[in-house]
N, CA, C and O of each residue as an XYZ file, in Angstrom:
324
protein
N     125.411    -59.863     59.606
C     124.038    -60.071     60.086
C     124.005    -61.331     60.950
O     124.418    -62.404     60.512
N     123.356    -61.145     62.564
C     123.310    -62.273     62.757
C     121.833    -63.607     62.629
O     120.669    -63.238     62.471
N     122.052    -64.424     62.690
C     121.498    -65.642     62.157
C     120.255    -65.648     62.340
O     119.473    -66.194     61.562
N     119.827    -64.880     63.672
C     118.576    -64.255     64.065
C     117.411    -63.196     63.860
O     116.282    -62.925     64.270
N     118.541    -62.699     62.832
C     117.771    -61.214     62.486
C     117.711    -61.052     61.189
O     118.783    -60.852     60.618
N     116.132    -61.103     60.168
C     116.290    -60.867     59.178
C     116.811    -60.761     58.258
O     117.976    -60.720     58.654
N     116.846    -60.669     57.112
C     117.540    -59.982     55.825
C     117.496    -58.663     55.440
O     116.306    -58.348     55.421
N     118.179    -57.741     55.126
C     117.503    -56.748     54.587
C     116.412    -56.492     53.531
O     115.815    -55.427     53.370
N     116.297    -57.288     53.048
C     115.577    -57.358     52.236
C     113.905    -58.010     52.683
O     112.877    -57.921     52.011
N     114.026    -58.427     53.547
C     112.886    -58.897     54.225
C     112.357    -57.784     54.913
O     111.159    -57.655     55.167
N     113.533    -56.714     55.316
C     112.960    -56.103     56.613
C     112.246    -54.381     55.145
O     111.259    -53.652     55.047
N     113.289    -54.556     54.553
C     112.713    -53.359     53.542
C     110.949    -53.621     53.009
O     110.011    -52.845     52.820
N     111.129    -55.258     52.892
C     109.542    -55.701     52.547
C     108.747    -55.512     53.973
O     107.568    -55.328     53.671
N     108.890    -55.482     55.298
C     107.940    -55.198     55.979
C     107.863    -53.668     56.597
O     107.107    -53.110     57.392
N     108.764    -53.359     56.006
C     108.711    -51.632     56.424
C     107.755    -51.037     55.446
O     107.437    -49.854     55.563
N     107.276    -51.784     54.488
C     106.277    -51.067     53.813
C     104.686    -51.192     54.119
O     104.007    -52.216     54.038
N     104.455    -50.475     54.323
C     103.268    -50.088     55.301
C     102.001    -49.561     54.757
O     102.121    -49.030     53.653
N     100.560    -49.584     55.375
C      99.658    -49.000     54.829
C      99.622    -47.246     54.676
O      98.949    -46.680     53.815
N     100.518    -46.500     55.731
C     100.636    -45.211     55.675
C     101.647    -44.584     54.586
O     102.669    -44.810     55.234
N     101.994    -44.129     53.726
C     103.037    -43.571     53.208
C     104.305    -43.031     54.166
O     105.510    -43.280     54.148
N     103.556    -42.265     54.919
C     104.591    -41.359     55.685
C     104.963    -42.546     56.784
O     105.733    -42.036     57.599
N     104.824    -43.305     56.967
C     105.458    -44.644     57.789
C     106.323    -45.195     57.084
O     107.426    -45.466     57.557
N     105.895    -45.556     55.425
C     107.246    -45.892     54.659
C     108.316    -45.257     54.850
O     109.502    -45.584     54.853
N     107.760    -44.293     55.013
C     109.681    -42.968     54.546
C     110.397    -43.379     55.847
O     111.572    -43.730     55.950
N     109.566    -43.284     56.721
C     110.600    -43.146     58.608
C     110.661    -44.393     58.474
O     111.677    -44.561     59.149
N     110.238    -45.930     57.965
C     111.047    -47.136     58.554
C     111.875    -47.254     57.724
O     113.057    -47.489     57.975
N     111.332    -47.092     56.441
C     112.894    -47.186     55.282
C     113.685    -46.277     55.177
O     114.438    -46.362     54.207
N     113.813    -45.329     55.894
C     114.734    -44.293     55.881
C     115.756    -44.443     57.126
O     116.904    -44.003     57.073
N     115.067    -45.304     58.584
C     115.832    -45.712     59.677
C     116.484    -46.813     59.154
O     117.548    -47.129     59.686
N     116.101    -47.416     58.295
C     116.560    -49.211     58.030
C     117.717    -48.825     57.199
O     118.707    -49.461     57.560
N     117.936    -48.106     56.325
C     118.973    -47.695     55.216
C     120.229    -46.819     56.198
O     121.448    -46.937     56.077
N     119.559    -46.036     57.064
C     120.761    -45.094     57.666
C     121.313    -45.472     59.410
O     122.399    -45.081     59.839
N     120.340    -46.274     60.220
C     120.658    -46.592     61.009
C     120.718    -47.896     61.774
O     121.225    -48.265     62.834
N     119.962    -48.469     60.765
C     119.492    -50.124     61.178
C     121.058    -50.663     61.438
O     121.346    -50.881     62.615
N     122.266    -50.932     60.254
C     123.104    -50.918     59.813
C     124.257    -50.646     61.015
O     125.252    -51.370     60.975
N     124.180    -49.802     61.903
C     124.875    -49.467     62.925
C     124.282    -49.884     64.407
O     124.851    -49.702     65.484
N     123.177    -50.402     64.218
C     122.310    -50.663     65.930
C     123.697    -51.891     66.000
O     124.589    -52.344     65.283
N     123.035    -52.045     67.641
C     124.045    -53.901     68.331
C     122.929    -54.350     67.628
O     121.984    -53.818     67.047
N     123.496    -56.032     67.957
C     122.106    -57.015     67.559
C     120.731    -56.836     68.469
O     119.572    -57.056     68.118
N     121.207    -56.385     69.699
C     120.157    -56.240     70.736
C     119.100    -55.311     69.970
O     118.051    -55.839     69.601
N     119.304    -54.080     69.737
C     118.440    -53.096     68.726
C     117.775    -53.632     67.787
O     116.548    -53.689     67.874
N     118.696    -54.318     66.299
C     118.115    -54.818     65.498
C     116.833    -55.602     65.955
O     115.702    -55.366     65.532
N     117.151    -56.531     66.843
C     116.090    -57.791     66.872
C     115.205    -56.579     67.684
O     114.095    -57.107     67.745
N     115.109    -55.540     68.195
C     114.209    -54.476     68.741
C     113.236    -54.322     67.636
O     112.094    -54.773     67.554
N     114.030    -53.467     66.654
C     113.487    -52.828     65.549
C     112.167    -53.986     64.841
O     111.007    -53.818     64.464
N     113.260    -55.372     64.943
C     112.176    -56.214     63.946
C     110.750    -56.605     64.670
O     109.769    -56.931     64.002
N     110.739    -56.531     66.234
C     110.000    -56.315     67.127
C     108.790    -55.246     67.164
O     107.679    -55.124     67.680
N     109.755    -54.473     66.224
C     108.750    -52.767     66.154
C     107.793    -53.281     65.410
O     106.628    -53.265     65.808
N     108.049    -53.672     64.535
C     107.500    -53.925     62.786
C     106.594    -54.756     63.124
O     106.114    -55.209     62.085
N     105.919    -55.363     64.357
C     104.909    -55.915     64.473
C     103.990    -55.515     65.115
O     103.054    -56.175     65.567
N     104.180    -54.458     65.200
C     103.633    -53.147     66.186
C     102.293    -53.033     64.904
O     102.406    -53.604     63.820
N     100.913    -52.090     65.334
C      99.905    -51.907     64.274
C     100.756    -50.501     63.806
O     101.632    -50.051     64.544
N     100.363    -49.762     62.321
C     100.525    -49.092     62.227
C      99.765    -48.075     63.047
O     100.486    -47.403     63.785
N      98.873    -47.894     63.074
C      98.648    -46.282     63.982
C      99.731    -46.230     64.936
O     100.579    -45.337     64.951
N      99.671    -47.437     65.916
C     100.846    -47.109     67.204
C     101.971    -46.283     66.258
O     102.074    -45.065     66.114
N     102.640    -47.174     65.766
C     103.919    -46.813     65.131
C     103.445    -45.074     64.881
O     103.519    -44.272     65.812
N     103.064    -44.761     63.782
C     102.739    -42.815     63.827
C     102.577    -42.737     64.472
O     103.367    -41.890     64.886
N     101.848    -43.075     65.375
C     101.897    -42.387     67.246
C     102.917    -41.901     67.907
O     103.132    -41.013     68.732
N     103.488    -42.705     67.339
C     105.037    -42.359     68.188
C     105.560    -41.765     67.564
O     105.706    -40.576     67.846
N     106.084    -42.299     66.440
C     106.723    -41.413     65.361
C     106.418    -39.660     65.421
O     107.133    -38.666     65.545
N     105.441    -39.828     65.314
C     104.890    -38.280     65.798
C     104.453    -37.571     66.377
O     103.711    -36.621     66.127
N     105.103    -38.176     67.724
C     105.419    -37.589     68.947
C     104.007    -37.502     69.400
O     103.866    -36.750     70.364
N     102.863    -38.103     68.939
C     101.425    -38.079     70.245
C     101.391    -39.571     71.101
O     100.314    -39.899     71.597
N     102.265    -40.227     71.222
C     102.345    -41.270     71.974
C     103.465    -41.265     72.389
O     104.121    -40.721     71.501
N     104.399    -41.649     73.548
C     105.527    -42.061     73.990
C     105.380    -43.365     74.477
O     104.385    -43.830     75.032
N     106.856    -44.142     74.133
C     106.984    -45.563     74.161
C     107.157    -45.583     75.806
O     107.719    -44.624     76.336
N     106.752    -46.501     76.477
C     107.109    -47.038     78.044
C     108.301    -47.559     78.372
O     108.860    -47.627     79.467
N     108.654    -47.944     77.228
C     109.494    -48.994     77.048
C     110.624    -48.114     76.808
O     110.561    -47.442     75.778
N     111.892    -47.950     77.732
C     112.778    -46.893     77.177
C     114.079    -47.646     76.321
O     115.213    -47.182     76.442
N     113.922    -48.360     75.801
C     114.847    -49.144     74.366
C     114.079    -48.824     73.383
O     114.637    -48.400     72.370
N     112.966    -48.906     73.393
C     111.480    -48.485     71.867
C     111.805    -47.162     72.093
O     112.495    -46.599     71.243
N     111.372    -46.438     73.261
C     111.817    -44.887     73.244
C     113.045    -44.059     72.404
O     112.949    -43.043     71.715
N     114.284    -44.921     72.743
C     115.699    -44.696     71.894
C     115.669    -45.023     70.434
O     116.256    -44.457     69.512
N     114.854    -46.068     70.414
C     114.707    -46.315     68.702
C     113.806    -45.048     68.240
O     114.249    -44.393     67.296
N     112.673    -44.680     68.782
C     111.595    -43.841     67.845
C     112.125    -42.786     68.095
O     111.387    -41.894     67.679
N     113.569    -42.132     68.839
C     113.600    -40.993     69.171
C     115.175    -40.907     67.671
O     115.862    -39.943     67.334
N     115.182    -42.131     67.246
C     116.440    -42.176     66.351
C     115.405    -42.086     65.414
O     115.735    -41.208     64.618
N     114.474    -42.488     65.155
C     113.758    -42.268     63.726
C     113.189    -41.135     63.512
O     113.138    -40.877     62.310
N     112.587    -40.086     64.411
C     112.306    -38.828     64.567
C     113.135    -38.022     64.296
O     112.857    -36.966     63.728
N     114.209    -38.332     64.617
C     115.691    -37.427     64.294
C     115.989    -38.027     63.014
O     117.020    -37.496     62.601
N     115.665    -38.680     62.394
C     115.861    -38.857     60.639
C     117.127    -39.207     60.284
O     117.414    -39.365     59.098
């Protein structure tokens, strides 16, 4: 981990969310793919997590697309589960 980017354990505490179904897709990306991003991604992801929740399901479920095509590659890795 680098020096910049969270703990896991920090990031498992902010992946928990007011939606349920937002829990499952950030703690389910953080356990299976967080783990393999570069650092560039990670510090993305922790970027996400300050996002409001609605955005986040927005995307997640495909009625919003990110502009941003690095956010795009991340929500299109969490959609794919």
């Amino acid at each position: 981990m680098n020096q910049s980017t969270p703990s896991i354990e920090k990031l498992r505490w902010q992946c928990r969310r007011g939606m349920l179904e937002l829990d499952y897709v950030l703690k389910d990306f953080l356990e299976n793919h967080y783990p393999t991003l570069s650092v560039e991604e990670q510090m993305l992801f922790v970027k996400i997590l300050d996002f409001e929740d609605q955005l986040l399901i927005d995307w997640v479920m495909g009625n919003v697309v990110p502009s941003d095509a690095k956010i795009r590659r991340l929500v299109g890795l969490m959609q794919a589960g």
